[in-house]
N, C-alpha and C positions, 0 to 999 in steps of 0.2 A: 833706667829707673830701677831701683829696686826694688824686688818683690813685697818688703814691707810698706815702702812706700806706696808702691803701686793697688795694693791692696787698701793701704788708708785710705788715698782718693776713690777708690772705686766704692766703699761703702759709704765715705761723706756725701760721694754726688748722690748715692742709693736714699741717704735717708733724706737729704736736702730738696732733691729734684726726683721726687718719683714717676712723673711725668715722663715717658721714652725722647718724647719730642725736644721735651726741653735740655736731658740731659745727652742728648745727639748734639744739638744748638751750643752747648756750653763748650763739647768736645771739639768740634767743627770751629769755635771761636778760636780756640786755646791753639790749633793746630794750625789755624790762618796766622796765629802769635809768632809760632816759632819759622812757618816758611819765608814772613819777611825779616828774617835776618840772615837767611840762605842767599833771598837774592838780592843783599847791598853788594856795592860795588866797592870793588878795589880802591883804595885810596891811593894816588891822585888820582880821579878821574877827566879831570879837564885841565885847562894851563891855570899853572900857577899865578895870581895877580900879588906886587908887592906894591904896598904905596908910599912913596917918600913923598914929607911933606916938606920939601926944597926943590928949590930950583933944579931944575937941570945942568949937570955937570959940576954940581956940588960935590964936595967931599962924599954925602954920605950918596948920592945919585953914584958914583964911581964905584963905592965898596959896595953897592947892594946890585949892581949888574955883574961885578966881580964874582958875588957870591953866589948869585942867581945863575951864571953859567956853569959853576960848578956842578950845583942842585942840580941843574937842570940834566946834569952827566950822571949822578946818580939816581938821582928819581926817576929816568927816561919822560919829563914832562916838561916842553915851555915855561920859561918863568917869562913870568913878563914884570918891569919895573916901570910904574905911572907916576910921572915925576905931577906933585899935588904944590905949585909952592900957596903957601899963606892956608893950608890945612893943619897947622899944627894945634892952634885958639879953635 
């Protein structure tokens, strides 16, 4: 952060939250803000699900296991294809 910056917030929270307690409370929020996007997780984290909504061994059921084992070479993740028919309505 930079110093100008950093110097704005610290006199906002001075004149807004005079209170120690509450402008601990505010910092300690702000701080818990940014450690949960430290610990998201890699994306893919689990197997991939696709859903075709056809029968099994349809056209499009062939090209989307076709493509899924691809993915699945590059992504290092399980694809998995759930053949849905009459999910299309």
């Amino acid at each position: 952060m930079h110093t100008m910056a950093r110097n704005f917030a610290y006199e906002f929270l001075a004149a807004c939250l005079p209170d120690l307690k509450c402008r601990a409370l505010l910092i300690a929020a702000f701080l818990a803000c940014l450690a949960n996007g430290v610990a998201a997780e890699e994306w893919p984290a689990r197997p991939i699900k696709f859903l075709v909504p056809l029968a099994a061994g349809s056209t499009a059921d062939i090209l989307s296991r076709m493509v899924g084992e691809r993915l699945s070479k590059v992504l290092g993740q399980p694809f998995l294809v759930d053949d849905k028919p009459g999910a299309v309505a």
